[in-house]
C-alpha positions in Angstrom: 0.0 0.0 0.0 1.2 3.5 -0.4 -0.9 6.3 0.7 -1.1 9.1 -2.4 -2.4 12.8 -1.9 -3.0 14.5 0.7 -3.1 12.5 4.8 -4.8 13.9 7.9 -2.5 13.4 10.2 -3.8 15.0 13.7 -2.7 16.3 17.4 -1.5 18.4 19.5 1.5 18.8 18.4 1.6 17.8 14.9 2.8 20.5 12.1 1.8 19.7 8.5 4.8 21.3 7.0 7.4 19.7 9.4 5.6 15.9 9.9 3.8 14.7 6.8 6.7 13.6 4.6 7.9 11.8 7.5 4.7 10.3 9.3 3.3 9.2 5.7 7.0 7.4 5.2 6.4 5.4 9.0 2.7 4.3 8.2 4.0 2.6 4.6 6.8 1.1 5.9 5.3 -0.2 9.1 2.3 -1.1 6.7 4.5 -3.0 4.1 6.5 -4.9 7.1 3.2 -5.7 8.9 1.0 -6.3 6.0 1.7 -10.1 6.2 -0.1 -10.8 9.1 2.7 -12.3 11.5 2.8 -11.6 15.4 6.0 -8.9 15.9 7.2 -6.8 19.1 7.7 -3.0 19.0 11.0 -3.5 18.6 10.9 -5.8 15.7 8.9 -3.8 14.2 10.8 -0.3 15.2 14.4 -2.0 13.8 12.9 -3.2 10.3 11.4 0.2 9.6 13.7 2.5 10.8 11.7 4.3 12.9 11.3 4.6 16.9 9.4 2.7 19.0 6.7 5.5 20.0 6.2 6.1 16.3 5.5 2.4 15.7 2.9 2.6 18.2 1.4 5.8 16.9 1.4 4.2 13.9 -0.4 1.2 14.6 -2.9 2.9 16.3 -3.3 5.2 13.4 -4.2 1.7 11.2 -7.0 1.3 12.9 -9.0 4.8 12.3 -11.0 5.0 9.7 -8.8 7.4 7.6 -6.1 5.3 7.6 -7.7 2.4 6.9 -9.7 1.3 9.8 -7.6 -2.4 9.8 -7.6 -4.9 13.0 -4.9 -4.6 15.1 -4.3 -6.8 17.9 -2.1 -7.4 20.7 -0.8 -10.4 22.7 1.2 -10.0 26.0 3.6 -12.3 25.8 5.3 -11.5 29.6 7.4 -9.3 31.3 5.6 -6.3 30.4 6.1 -7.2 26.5 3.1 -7.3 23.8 3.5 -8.5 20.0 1.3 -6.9 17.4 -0.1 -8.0 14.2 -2.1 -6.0 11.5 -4.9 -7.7 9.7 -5.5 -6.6 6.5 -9.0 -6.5 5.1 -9.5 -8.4 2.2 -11.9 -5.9 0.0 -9.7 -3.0 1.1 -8.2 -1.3 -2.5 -4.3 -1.2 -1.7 -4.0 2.2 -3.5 -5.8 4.6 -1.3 
């Protein structure tokens, strides 16, 4: 997937001219990497894509809004304070939004 035209990124902080490029870049690299339906930590996830760990997050989060998609994410704890992840992607979903 790769996100064309113009993304609604939101919050507090968030300035269009500053984050876009680089938010847009996180959500389709985490959503190529993750896009395959396999069970991965933060960190897993954070060293394939190049990006930190509180982005990932952000990012995964963002996969499930509406805008962005509105996929299934879930999470497993797996111990000692640690979760894995995993996107589902949603079969009728067109892959060039």
């Amino acid at each position: 997937m790769r996100y064309q035209g113009e993304l609604v990124f939101d919050g507090a902080v968030y300035d269009h001219d500053r984050d876009s490029v680089r938010l847009t870049g996180q959500l389709n690299r985490v959503f190529e990497y993750m896009k395959d339906g396999k069970w991965r930590t933060l960190n897993e996830i954070a060293e394939a894509t190049d990006a930190p760990h509180a982005s990932v997050s952000s990012r995964l989060r963002d996969f499930r809004k509406p805008k962005f998609g509105g996929y299934e994410v879930e999470r497993e704890y797996i111990g000692k304070g640690l979760y894995q992840y995993r996107l589902l992607v949603n079969s009728n979903l067109d892959e060039e939004l």
